[in-house]
FIMI-927400 format. One record per residue (C-alpha): residue number from 1; residue in three letters; y, z negated, x negated. Coordinates in steps of 0.02 Angstrom, whole numbers, plus 50000, padded with zeros to 5 digits. Last residue first. Layout:
<recs>
seq/type/py/pz/px
NUM/ALA/Y/Z/X
...
</recs>
This chain:
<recs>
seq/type/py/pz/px
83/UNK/50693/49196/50248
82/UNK/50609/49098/50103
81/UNK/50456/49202/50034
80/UNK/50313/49115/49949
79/UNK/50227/49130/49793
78/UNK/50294/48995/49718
77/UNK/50291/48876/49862
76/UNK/50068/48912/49836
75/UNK/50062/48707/49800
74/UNK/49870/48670/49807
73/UNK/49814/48514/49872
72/UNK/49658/48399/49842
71/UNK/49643/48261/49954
70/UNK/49474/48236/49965
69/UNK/49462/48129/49793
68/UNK/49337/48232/49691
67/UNK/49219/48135/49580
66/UNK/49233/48229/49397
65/UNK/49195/48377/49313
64/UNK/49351/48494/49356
63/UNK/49330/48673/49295
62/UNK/49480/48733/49192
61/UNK/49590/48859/49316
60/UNK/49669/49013/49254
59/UNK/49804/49082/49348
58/UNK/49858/49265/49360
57/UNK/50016/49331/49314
56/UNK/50127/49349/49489
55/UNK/50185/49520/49487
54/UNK/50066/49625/49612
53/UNK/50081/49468/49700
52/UNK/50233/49466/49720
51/UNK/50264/49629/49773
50/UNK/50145/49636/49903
49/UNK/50238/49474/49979
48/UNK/50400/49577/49950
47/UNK/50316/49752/50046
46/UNK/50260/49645/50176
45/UNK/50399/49550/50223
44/UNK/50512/49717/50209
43/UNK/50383/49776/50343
42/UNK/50419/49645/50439
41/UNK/50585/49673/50450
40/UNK/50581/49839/50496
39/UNK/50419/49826/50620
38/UNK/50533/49701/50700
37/UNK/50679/49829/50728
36/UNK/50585/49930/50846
35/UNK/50522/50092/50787
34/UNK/50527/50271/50860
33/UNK/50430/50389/50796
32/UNK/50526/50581/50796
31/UNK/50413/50638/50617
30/UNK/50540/50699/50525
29/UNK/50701/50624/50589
28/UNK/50628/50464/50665
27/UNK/50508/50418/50523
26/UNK/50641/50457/50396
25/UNK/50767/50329/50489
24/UNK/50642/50172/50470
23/UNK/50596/50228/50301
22/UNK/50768/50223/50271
21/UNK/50796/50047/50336
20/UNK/50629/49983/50264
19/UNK/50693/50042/50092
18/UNK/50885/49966/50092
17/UNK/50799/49792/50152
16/UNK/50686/49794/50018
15/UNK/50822/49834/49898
14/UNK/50928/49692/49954
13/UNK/50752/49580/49958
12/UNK/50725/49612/49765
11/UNK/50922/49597/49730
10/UNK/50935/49459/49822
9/UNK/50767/49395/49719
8/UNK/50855/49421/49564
7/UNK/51016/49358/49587
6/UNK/51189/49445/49638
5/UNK/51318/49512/49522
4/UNK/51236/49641/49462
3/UNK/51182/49716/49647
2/UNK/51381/49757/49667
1/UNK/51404/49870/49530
</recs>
């Protein structure tokens, strides 16, 4: 099968892509909406960030109890999307 030899998050976003388009399709058969190709995409956006966080374990942070510098930066690259 085709989806075996690809990585996880192709597979993720390949399946995405396969839902949005037939959501797209069942909302103009059944219910005659019509939908530009934006809402597609973005709703494959949506549905991966949703995913993600429904499967990112939580965190747990320690309390920090010390002078804080200003400059403190969280890296969120994990959680993000490349398109």
């Amino acid at each position: 099968m085709l989806l075996r030899n690809l990585n996880v998050d192709f597979q993720q976003r390949f399946a995405s892509i396969l839902w949005s388009l037939w959501k797209h399709r069942n909302l103009k058969l059944w219910q005659n909406e019509q939908e530009l190709s934006v809402h597609v995409v973005e709703r494959v956006k949506n549905l991966m960030v949703g995913w993600l966080a429904a499967h990112t374990p939580p965190t747990t942070t320690t309390p920090h109890h010390g002078p804080t510098s200003g400059n403190h930066t969280s890296d969120h690259s994990a959680n993000t999307i490349k398109w």
